[in-house]
Structures are given as structure tokens and as C-alpha cells.
C-alpha angles and dihedrals in degrees: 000000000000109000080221094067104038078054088054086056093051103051089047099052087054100055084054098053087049093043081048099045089234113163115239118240108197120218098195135043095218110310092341122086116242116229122261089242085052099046086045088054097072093026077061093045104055097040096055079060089062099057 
């Protein structure tokens, strides 16, 4: 895949999220990924606002 286009989708799919009021989840800390109990903890966190 063209890095042009995965950028495109990125940049779109932040605008949605922003049009749609979603909150963003990050998946890195700068260049580093974050872990998958790390990434659950704010998705946890956001959704026990919800309810």
C-alpha cells in the first residue's frame, strides 16, 4: 500500500471521530506502542463514563 493513502485514512478517520465527538484512544506513547493492558485501561476508562 501507498504511505499516501494509509495517511489519507488517517486523517479521515480523524476528522470522523472529531465530526462524531468520539473520544481517541492512542496506541503509542511517541514512537513506542503502547501495551494492550495499557490501551484497555483508557478504553476502560472512558467507557465506565458512559454508563
Amino acid at each position: 500500500m501507498k504511505v499516501e493513502f494509509l495517511q489519507k485514512v488517517y486523517e479521515s478517520s480523524l476528522f470522523v471521530a472529531d465530526y462524531l465527538n468520539f473520544s481517541e484512544v492512542k496506541c503509542n506513547d511517541n514512537e513506542q506502542l503502547r501495551s494492550i493492558e495499557n490501551i484497555e485501561e483508557d478504553i476502560l476508562k472512558l467507557t465506565r463514563k458512559l454508563l
